[in-house]
C-alpha positions in Angstrom: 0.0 0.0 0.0 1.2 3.3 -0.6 1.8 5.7 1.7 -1.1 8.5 0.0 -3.2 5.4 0.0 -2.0 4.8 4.4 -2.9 8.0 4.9 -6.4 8.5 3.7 -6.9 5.8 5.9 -5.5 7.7 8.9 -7.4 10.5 8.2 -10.5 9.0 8.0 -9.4 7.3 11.5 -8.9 10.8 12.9 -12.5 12.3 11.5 -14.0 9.1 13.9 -12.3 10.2 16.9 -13.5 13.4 16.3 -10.4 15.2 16.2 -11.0 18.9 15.0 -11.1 20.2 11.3 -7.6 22.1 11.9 -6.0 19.0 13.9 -7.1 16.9 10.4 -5.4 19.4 7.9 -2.4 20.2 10.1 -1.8 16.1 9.5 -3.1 15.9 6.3 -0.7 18.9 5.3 2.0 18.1 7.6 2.3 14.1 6.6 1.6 14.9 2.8 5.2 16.6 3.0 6.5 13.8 4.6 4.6 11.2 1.9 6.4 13.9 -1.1 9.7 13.6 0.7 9.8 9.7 -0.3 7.8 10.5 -3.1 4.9 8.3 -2.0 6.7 4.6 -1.7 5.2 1.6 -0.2 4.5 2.0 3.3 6.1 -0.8 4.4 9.4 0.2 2.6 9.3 3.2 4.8 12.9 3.2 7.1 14.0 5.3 9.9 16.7 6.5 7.7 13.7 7.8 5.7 12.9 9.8 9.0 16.3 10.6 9.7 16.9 11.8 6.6 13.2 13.9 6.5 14.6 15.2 9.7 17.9 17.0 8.3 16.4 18.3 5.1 13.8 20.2 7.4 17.0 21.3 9.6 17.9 23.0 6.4 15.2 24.3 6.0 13.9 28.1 7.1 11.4 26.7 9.6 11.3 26.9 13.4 12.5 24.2 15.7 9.0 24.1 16.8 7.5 23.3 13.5 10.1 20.8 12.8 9.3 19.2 15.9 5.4 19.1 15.2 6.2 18.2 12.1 8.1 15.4 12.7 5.8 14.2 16.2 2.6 14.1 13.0 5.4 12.1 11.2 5.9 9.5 13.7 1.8 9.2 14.6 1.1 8.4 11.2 3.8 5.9 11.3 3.4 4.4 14.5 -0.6 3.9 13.1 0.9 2.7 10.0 2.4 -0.3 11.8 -0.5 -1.0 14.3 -2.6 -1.4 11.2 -0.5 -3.8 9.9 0.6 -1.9 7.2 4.0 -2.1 8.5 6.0 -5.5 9.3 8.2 -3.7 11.6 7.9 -0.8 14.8 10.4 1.7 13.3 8.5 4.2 15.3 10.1 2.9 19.1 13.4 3.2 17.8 13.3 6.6 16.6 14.5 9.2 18.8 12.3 12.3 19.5 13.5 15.6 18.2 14.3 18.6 21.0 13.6 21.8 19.9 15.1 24.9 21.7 13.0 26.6 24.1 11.5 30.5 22.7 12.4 33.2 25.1 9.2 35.3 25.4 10.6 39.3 25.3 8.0 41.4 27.3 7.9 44.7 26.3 8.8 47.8 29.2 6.5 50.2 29.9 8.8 52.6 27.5 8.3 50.4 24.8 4.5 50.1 25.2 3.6 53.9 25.7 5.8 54.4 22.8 3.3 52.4 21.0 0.5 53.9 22.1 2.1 57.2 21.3 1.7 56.3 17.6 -1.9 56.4 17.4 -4.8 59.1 17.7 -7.6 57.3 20.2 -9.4 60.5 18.7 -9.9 59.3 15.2 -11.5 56.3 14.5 -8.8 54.0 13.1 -6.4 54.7 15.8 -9.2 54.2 18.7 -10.1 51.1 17.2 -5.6 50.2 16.6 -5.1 51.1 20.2 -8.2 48.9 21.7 -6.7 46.0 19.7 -3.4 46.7 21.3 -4.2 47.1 24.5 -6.4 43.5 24.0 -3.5 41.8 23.1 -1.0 43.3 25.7 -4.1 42.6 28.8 -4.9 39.3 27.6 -1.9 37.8 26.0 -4.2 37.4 22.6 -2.3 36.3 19.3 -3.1 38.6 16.6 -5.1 36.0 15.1 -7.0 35.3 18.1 -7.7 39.4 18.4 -8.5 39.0 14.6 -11.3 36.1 15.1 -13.1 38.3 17.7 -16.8 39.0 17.1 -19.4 41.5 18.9 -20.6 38.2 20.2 -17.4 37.1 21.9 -17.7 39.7 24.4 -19.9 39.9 27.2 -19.4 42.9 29.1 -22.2 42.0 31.8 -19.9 39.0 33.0 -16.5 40.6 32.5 -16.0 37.7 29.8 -14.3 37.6 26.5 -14.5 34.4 24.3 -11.2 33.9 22.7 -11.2 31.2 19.6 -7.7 30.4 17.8 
């Protein structure tokens, strides 16, 4: 069986556990690079020197350590499901060593830097009252910009001091 093949399987497999919509395209996307890197072989030709060798070329790649490592953890779920269906003789997946990826220092911003921020906008015109309640939401409440993006009227309920934050 080929690995496409393996892993419409395992996608399916995840839609009945009831994974989320993102969870299913982040594998679909993120195991599809993986299936391109051995150009779609038979999954039980797969090796860990396939792995291994997935694993440097997204080292060389202009990626974060964090998305290599997600990338790789999606990698090895696939495969370890790839075996426990028996579309794999052997457990490659229990040999393979986890990748580390570095820690992220998070910089918070001094109260310099922040009013120098705010210094930038007019809360008297409407685009800068509107700039500067978006920046204050994210600085408050730790929002990503995408998160303060994907805010709607109906997120916020100002009766019980609430804010529904969706990713």
């Amino acid at each position: 069986m080929k690995c496409s093949i393996a892993l419409d399987k395992f996608l399916y497999k995840q839609e009945l556990k009831n994974n989320s919509v993102d969870t299913i395209a982040y594998y679909k996307q993120r195991i599809g690079y993986f299936i391109d890197f051995v150009n779609d072989k038979k999954v039980r030709k797969i090796t860990s020197g396939d792995y291994d060798n997935y694993l440097l070329y997204l080292k060389n790649k202009d990626i974060s350590e964090a998305t290599i490592k997600t990338s790789l953890t999606a990698v090895r779920v696939f495969l370890n499901f790839c075996y426990h269906e028996k579309f794999m003789k052997k457990d490659i997946v229990s040999g393979l060593s986890t990748y580390k990826a570095g820690t992220k220092t998070i910089v918070i911003l001094s109260e310099v830097q922040i009013e120098e921020i705010y210094s930038n906008y007019d809360e008297t015109k409407f685009y800068g009252a509107r700039n500067l309640l978006m920046i204050s939401f994210m600085l408050d409440c730790g929002l990503r910009v995408s998160e303060m993006l994907n805010l709607e009227v109906d997120d916020i309920q100002t009766d019980l001091h609430l804010i529904k934050v969706r990713r």
